[in-house]
C-alpha positions as CSV (number, residue, x, y, z in Angstrom):
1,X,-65.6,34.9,-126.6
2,X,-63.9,31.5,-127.3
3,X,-60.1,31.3,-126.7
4,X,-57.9,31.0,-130.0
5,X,-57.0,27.0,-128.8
6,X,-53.3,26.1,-129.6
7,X,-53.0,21.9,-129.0
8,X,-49.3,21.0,-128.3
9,X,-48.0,17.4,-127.8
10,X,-44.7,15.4,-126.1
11,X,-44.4,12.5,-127.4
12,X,-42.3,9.8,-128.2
13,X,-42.3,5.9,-128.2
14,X,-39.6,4.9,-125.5
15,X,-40.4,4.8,-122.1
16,X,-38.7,6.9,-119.5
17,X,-38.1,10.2,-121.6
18,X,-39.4,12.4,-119.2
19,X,-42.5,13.3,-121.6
20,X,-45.1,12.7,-119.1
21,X,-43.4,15.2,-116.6
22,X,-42.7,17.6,-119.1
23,X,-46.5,17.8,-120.1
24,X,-47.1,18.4,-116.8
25,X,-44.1,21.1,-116.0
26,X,-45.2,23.1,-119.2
27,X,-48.2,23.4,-118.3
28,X,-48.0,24.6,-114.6
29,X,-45.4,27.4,-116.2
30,X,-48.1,28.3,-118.8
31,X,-50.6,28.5,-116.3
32,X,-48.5,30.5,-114.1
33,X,-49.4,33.7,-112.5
34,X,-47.1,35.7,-114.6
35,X,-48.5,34.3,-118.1
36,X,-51.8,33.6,-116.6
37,X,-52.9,31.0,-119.5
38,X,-55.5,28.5,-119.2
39,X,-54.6,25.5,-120.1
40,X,-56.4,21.5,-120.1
41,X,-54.3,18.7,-120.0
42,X,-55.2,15.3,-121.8
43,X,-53.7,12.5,-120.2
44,X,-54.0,9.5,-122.6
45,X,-51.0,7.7,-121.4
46,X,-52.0,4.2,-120.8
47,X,-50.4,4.5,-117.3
48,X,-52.9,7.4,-116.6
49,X,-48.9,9.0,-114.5
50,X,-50.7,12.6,-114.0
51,X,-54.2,11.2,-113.0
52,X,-54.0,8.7,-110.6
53,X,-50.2,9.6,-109.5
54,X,-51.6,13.2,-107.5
55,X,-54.8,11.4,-105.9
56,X,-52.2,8.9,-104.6
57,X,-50.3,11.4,-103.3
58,X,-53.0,13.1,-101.8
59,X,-54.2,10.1,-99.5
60,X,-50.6,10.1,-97.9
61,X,-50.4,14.0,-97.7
62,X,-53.9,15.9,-96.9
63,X,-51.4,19.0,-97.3
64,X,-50.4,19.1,-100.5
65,X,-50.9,22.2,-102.7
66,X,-53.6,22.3,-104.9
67,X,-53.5,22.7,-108.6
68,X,-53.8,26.1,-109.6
69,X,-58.2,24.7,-110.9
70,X,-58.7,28.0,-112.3
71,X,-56.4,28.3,-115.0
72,X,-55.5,24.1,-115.1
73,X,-57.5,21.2,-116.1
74,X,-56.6,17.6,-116.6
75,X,-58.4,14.8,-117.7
76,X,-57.9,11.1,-118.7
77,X,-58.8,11.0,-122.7
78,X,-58.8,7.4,-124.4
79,X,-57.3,7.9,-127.4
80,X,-60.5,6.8,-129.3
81,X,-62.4,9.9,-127.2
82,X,-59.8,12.2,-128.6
83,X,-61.3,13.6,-131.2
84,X,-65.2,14.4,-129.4
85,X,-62.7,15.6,-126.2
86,X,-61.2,18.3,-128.6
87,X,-64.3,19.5,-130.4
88,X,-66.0,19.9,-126.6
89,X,-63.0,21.9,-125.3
90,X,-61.5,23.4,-128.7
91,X,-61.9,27.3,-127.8
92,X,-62.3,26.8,-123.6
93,X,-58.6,26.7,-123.5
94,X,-56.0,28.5,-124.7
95,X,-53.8,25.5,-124.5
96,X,-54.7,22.2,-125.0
97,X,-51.4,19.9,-124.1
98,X,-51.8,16.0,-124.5
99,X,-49.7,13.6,-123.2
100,X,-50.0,10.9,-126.1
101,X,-49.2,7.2,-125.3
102,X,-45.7,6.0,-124.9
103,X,-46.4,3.9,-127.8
104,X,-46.8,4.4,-131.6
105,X,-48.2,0.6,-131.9
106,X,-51.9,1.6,-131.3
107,X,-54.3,1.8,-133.8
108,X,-55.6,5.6,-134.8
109,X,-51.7,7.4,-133.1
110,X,-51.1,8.6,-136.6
111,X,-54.6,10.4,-137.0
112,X,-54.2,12.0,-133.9
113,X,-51.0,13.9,-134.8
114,X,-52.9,15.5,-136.9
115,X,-54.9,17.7,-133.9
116,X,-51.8,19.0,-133.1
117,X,-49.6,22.2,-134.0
118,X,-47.0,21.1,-132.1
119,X,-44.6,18.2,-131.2
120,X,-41.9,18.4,-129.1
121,X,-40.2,14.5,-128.7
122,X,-38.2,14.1,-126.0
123,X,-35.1,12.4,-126.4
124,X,-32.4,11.2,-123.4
125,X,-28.7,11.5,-124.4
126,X,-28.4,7.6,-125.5
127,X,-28.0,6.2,-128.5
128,X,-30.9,3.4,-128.5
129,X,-33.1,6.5,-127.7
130,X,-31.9,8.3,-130.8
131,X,-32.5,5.9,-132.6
132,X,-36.1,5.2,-131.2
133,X,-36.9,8.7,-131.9
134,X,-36.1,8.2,-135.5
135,X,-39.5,6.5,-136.4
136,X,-41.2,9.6,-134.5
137,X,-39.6,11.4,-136.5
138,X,-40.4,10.2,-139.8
139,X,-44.2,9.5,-138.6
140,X,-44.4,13.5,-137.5
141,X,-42.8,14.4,-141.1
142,X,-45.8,12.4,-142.6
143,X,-48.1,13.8,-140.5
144,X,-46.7,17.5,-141.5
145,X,-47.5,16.8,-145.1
146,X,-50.7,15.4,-144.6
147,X,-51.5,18.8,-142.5
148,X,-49.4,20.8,-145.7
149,X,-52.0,19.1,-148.0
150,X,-54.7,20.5,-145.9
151,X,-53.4,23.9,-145.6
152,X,-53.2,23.5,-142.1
153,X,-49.1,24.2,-140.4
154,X,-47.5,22.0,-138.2
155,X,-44.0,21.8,-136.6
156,X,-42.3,19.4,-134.8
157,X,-39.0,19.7,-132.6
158,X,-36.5,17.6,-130.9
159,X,-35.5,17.9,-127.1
160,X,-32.8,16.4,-125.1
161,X,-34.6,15.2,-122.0
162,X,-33.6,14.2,-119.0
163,X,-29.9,15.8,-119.6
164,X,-27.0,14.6,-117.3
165,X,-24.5,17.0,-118.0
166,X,-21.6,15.4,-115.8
167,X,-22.4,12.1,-118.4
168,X,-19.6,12.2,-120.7
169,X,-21.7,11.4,-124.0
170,X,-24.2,14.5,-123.2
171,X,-22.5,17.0,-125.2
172,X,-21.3,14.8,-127.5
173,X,-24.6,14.2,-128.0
174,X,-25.8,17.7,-128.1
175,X,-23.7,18.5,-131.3
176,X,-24.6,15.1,-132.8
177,X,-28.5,16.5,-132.1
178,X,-27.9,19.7,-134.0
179,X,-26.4,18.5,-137.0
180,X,-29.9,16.2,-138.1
181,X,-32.6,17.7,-140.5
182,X,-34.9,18.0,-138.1
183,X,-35.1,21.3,-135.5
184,X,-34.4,21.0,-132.1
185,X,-34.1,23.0,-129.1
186,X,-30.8,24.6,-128.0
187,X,-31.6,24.2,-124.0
188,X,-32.3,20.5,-122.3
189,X,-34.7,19.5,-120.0
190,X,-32.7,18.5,-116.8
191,X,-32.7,15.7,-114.6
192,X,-33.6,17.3,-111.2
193,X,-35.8,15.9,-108.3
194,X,-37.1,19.3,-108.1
195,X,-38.9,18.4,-111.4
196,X,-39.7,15.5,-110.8
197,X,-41.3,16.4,-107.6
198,X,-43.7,18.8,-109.2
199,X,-45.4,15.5,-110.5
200,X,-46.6,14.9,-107.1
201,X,-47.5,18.7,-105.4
202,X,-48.4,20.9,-108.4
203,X,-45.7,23.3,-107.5
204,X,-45.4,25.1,-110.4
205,X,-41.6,26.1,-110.9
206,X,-42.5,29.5,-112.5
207,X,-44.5,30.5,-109.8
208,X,-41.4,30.7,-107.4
209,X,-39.8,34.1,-106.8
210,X,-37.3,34.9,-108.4
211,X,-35.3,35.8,-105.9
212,X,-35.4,32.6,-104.7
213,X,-34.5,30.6,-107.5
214,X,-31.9,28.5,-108.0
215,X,-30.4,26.7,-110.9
216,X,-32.9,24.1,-111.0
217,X,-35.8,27.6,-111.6
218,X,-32.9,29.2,-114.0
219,X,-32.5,25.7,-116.1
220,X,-36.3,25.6,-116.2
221,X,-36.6,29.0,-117.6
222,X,-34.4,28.9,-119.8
223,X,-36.0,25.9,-121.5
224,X,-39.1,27.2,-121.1
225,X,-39.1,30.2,-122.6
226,X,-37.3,28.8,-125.9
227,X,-40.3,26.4,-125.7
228,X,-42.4,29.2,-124.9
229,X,-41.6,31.3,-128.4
230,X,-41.9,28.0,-130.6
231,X,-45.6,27.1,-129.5
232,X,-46.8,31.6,-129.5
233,X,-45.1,31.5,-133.0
């Protein structure tokens, strides 16, 4: 029987936003032995980070872990492909997650929004990157009426993403976040090498005993499972 297909997205138009690991993160914790989901990945960043970044790694360490294949896919998707990629895959998965280009300046961006039921845009504690994720915004808004008109629903969310607590602007920051129209998450991604690692050995951060985690696995958790109720919702 074909799987009821949810399609998420991070995405956002300024580099270094942490939206490429956080693709990646999510869905290693979806595909998880506790929640067991099978998920594909759509990498359609220009930099092609999660495609070629784990063969690289490979050639330097025969060792590392493999991806959990059963329950995780990823594939490179030109963003003209997108639409064929979905309707081959729509129903194989029960989570499709793309990692969109880090650029809204490409032609057909706005019509691809409209695969999605939901966008989560990542946004670092910095004022140039608030207002970056400004346009997103507005674009997503657009897109959520377009989908309205349709009958179709569609949500979009802000994050803060790679948070530095010790910076002194983070929760300025935070309170600034939760004052805008738009929703956004109450728990940050973090700025750990333990995440950032998991780009390069497929070590899924959920899959880790509890007993054995630390705040890096609790910080994780906690932002994953307030991500975890928006996209089941």
């Amino acid at each position: 029987m074909d799987k009821d297909t949810k399609i998420i997205s991070f995405a956002t138009q300024k580099g270094g936003s942490g939206k490429t690991t956080l693709t990646h993160m999510v869905a290693l914790a979806l595909a998880s032995k506790s929640l067991n989901k099978s998920v594909l990945v759509l990498d359609m960043d220009e930099q092609k980070t999660l495609s070629v970044f784990y063969a690289q790694q490979q050639k330097l360490d025969a060792n590392l872990p493999e991806p959990p294949t059963n329950r995780y896919e990823l594939i490179t998707c030109p963003l003209p492909e997108l639409r064929e990629t979905l309707n081959v895959n729509y129903g194989k998965y029960e989570y499709i997650l793309i990692d969109f280009p880090g650029t809204f300046m490409v032609e057909g961006i706005r019509s691809a929004f409209l695969f999605c039921d939901k966008v989560f845009v990542p946004v670092k504690h910095s004022q140039p990157d608030f207002i970056s994720s400004q346009v997103v915004f507005k674009l997503l808004e657009e897109v959520k009426e377009m989908r309205k008109a349709k009958g179709a629903d569609f949500d979009y969310y802000g994050l803060i993403s790679i948070a530095e607590p010790d910076k002194s602007n983070f929760k300025m920051f935070k309170e600034f976040l939760a004052t805008q129209s738009y929703p956004s998450l109450e728990n940050p991604f973090y700025k750990y090498v333990k995440y950032e690692n998991a780009l390069i050995n497929y070590h899924g951060i959920m899959d880790v005993p509890k007993v054995k985690w630390k705040h890096e696995e609790e910080a994780f958790n906690r932002f994953f499972q307030e991500l975890y109720k928006l996209i089941t919702k």
